[in-house]
MIDOSE-1310 file (N, C-alpha, C; in nm, 2 decimals, decimal comma, always signed):
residues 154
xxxx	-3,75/+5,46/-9,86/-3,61/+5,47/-9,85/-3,57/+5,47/-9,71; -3,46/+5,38/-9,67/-3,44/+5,37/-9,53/-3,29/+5,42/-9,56; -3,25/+5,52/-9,44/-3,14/+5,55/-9,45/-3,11/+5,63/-9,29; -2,96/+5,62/-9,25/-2,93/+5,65/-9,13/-2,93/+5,54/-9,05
xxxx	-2,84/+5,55/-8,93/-2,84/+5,46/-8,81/-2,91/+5,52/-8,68; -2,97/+5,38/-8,65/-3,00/+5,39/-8,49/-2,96/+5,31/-8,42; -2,96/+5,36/-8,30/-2,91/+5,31/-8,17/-3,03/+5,24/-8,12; -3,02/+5,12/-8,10/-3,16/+5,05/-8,02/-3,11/+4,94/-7,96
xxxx	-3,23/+4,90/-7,83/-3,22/+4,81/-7,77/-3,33/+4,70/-7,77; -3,22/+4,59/-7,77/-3,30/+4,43/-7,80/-3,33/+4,40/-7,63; -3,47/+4,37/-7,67/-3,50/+4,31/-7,47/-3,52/+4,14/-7,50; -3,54/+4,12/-7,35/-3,50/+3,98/-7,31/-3,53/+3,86/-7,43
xxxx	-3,69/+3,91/-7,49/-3,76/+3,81/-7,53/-3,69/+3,82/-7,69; -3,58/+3,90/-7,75/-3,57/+3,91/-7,87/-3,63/+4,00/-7,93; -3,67/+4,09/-7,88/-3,80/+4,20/-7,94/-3,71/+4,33/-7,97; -3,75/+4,36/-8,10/-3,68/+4,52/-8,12/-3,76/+4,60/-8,20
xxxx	-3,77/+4,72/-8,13/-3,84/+4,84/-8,13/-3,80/+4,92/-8,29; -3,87/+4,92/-8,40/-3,83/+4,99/-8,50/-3,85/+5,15/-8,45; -3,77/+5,24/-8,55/-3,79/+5,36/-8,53/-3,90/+5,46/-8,59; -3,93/+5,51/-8,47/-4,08/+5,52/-8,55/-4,13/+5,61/-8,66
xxxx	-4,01/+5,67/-8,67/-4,04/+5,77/-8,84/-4,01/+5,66/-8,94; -4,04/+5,55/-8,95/-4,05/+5,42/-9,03/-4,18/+5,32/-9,03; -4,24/+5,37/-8,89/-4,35/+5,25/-8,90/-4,45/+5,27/-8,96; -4,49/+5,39/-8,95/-4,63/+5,43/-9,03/-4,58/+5,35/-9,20
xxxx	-4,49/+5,39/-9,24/-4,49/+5,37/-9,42/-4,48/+5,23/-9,41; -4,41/+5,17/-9,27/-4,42/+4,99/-9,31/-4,52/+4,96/-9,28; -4,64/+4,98/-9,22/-4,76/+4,95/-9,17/-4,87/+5,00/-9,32; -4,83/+5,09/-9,35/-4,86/+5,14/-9,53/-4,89/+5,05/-9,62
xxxx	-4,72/+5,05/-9,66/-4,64/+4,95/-9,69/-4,67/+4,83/-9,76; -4,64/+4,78/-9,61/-4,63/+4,55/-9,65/-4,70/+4,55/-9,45; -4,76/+4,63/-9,42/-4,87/+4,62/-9,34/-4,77/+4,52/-9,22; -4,64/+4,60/-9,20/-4,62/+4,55/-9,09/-4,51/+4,40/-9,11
xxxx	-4,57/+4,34/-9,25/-4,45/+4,23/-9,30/-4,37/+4,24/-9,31; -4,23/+4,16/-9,26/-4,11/+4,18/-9,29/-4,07/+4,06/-9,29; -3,93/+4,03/-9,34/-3,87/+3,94/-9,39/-3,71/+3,94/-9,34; -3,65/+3,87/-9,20/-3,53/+3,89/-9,18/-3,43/+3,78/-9,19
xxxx	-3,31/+3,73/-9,32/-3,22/+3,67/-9,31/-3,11/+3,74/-9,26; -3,01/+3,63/-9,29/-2,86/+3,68/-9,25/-2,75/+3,68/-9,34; -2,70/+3,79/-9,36/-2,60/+3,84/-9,40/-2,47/+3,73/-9,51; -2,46/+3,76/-9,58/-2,38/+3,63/-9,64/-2,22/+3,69/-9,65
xxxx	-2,20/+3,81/-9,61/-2,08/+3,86/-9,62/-2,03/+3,92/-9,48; -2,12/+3,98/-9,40/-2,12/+4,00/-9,29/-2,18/+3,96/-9,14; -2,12/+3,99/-9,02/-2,21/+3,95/-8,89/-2,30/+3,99/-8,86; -2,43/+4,02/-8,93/-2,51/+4,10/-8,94/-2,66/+4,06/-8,99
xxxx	-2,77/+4,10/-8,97/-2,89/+4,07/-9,06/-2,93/+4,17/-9,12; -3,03/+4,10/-9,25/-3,06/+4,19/-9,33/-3,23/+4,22/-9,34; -3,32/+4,29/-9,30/-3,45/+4,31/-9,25/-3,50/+4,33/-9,39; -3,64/+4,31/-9,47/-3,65/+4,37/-9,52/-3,80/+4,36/-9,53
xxxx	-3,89/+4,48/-9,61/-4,02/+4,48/-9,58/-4,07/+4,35/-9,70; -4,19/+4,33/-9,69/-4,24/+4,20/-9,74/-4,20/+4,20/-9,93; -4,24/+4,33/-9,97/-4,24/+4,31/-10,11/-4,09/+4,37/-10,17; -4,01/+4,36/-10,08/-3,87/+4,43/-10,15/-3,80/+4,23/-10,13
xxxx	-3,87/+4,18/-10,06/-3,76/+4,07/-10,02/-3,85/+4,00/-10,13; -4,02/+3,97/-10,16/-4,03/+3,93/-10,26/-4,01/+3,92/-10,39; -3,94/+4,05/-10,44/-3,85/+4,07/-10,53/-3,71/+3,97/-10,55; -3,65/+3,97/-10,43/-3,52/+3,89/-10,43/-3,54/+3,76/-10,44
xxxx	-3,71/+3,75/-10,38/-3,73/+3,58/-10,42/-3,72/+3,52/-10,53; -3,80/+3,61/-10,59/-3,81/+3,58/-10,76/-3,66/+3,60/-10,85; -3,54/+3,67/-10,79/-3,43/+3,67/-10,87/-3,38/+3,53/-10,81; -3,38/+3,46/-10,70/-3,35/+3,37/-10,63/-3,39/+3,25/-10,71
xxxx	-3,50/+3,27/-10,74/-3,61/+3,17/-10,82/-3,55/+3,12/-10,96; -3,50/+3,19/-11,01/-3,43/+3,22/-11,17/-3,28/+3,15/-11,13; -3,22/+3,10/-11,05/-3,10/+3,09/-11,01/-3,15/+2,95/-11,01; -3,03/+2,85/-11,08/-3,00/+2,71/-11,09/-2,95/+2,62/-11,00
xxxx	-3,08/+2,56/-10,94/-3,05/+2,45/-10,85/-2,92/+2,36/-10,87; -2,86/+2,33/-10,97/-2,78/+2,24/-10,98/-2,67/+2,33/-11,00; -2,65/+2,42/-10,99/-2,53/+2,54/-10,98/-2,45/+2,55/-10,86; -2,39/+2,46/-10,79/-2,32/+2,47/-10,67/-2,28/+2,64/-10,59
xxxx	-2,27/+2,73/-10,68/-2,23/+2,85/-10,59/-2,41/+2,92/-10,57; -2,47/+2,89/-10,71/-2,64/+2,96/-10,68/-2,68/+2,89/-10,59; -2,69/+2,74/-10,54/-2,77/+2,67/-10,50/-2,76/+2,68/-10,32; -2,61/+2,73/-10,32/-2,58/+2,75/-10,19/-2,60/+2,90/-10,17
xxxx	-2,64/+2,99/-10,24/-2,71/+3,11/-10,23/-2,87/+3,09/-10,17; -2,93/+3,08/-10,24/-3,05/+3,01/-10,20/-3,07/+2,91/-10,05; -2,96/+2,85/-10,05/-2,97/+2,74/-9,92/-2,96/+2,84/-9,82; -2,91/+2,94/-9,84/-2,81/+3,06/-9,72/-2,95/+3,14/-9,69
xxxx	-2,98/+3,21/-9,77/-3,08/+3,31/-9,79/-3,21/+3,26/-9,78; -3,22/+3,17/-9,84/-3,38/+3,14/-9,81/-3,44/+3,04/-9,71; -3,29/+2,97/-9,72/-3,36/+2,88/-9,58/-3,32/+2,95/-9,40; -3,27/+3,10/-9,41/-3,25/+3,15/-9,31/-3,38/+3,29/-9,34
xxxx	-3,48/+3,30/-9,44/-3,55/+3,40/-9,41/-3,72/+3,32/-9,28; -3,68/+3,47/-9,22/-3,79/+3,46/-9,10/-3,88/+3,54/-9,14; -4,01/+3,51/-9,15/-4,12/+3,64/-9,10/-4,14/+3,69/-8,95; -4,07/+3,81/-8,98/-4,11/+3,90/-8,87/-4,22/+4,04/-8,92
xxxx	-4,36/+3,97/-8,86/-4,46/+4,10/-8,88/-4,41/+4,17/-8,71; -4,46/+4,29/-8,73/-4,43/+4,46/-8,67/-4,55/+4,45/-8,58; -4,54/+4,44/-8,44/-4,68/+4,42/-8,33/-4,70/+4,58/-8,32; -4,84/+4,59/-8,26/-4,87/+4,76/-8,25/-4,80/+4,83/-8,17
xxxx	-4,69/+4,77/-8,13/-4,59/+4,90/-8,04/-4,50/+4,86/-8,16; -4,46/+4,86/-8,25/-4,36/+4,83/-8,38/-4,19/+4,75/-8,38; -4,27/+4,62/-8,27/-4,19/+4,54/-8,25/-4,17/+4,46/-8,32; -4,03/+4,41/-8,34/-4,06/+4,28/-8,43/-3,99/+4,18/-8,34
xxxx	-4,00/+4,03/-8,37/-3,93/+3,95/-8,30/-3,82/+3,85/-8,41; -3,68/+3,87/-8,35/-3,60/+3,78/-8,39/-3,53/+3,69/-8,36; -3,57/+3,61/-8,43/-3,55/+3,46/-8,38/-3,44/+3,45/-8,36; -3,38/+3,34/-8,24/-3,27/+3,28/-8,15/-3,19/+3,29/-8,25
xxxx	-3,21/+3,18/-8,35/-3,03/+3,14/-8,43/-3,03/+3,24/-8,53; -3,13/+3,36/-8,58/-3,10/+3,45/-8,63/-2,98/+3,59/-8,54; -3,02/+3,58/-8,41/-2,97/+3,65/-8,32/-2,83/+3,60/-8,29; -2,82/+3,46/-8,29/-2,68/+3,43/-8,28/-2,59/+3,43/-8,39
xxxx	-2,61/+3,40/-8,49/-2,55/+3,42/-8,64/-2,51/+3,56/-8,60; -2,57/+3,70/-8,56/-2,53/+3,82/-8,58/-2,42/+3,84/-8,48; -2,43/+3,76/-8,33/-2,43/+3,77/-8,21/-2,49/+3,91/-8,13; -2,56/+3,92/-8,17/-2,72/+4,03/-8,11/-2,70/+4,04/-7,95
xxxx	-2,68/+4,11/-7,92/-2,67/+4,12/-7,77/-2,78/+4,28/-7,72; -2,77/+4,29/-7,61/-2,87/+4,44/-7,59/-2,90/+4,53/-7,68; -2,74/+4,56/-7,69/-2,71/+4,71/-7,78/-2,73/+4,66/-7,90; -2,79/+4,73/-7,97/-2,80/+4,68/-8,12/-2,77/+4,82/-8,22
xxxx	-2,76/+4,81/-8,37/-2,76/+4,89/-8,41/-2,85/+4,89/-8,56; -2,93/+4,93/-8,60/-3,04/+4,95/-8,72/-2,97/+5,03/-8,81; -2,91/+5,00/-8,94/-2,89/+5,06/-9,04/-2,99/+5,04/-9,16; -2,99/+5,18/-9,24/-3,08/+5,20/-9,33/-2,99/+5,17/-9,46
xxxx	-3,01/+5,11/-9,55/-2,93/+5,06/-9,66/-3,05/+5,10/-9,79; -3,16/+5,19/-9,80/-3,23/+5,22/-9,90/-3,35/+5,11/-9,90; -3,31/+5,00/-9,95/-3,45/+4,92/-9,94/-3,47/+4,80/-9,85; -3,37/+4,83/-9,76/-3,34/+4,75/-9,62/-3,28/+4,77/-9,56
xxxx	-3,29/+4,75/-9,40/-3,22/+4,77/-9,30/-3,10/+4,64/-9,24; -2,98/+4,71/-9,21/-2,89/+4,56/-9,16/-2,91/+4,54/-9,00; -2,94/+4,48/-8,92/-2,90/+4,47/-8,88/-2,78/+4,43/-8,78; -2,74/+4,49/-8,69/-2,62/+4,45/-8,58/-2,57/+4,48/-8,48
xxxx	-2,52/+4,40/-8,40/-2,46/+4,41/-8,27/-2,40/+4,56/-8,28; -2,40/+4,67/-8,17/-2,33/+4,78/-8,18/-2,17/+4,76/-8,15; -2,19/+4,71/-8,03/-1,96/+4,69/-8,11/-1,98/+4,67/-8,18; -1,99/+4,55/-8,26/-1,96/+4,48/-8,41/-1,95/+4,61/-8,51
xxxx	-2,06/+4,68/-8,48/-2,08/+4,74/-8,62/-2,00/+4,90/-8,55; -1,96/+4,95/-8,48/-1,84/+5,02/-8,44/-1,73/+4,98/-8,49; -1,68/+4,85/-8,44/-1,57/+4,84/-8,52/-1,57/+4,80/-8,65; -1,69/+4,74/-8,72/-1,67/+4,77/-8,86/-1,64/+4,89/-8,90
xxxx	-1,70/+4,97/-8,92/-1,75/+5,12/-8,96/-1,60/+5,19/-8,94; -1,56/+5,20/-8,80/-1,41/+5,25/-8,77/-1,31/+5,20/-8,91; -1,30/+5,05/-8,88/-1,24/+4,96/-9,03/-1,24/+5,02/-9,09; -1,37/+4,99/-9,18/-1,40/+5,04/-9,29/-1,34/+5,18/-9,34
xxxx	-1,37/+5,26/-9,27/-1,32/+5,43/-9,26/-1,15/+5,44/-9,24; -1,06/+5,35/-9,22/-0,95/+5,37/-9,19/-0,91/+5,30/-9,36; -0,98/+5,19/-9,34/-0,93/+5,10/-9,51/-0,94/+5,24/-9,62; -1,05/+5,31/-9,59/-1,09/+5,40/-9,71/-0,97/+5,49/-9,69
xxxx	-0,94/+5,57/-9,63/-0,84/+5,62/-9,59/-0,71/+5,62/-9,61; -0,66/+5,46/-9,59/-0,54/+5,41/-9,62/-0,52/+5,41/-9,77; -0,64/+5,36/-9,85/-0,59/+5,34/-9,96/-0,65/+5,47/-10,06; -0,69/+5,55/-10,05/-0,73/+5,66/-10,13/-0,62/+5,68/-10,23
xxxx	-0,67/+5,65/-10,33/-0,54/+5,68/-10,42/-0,48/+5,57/-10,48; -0,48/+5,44/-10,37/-0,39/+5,33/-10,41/-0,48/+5,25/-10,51; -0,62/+5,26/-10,47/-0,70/+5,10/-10,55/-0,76/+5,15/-10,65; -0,78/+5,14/-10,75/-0,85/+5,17/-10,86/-1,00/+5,12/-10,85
xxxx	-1,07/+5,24/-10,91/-1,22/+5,22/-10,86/-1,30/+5,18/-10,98; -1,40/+5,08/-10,94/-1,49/+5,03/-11,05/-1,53/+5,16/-11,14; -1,60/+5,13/-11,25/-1,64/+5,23/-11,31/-1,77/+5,29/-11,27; -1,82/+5,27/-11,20/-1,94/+5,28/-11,14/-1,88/+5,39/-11,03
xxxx	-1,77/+5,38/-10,95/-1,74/+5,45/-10,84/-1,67/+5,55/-10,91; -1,62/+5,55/-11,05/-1,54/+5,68/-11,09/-1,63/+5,74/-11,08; -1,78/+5,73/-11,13/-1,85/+5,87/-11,16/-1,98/+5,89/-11,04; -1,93/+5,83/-10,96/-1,98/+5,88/-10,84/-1,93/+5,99/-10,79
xx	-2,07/+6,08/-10,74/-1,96/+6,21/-10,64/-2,07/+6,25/-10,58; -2,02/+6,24/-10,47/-2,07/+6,35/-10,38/-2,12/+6,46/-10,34
């Protein structure tokens, strides 16, 4: 389970340093394998260890080539997944046009999302997060919540 934010920095070559109360279980794991696309809703990437993304393959797999909205699911996601394996300092490397899709610059930011991490630029994901928390805010009360969120609590 990955959860919480970190503050990290991307160096010259594209290299980012996971956190290391993480690497032992990825090195466990999927031995260091990962699997990084990008985001299909957000400016962001989505990291994930080898066998949580091979899961997604196989729902991807079951999805209908000739289905214009699946087909371009697949074209997004799978033709943008990278193997990034974890070097012994628990680096990974992310590739150029994955880095610009996010617009990845020094500051980065590592979110834990349970069975993956997002990656993002730290403005970006400041001013998301701010957003986000203001939208929730604004409308408390106004939007009616899936049923799934009624019986959520806290």
């Amino acid at each position: 389970m990955f959860r919480g934010s970190f503050t990290l920095t991307l160096d010259e070559k594209g290299r980012l340093a996971l956190p290391a109360r993480y690497r032992e279980f990825l090195l466990s794991d999927c031995q260091g394998h990962m699997i990084c696309t990008i985001d299909l809703h957000d400016p962001c990437l989505l990291l994930y260890p080898l066998a949580e993304w091979e899961e997604i393959e196989e729902k991807l797999k079951r999805l209908s080539s000739l289905n214009p909205q699946e087909r371009r699911l697949q074209r997004v996601l799978l033709g943008n997944a990278t193997d990034c394996d974890m070097d012994k300092s628990g680096r990974i490397l992310l590739p150029a046009p994955l880095r610009q899709h996010a617009g990845l610059n020094k500051g980065i930011r590592l979110v834990g999302q349970l069975n993956k991490f997002e990656i993002w630029d730290e403005t970006t994901w400041n001013e998301r997060l701010a957003a986000d928390i203001a939208l929730e805010q604004a409308q408390a009360g106004d939007v009616e919540l899936s049923e799934r969120l009624q019986d959520f609590v806290l």
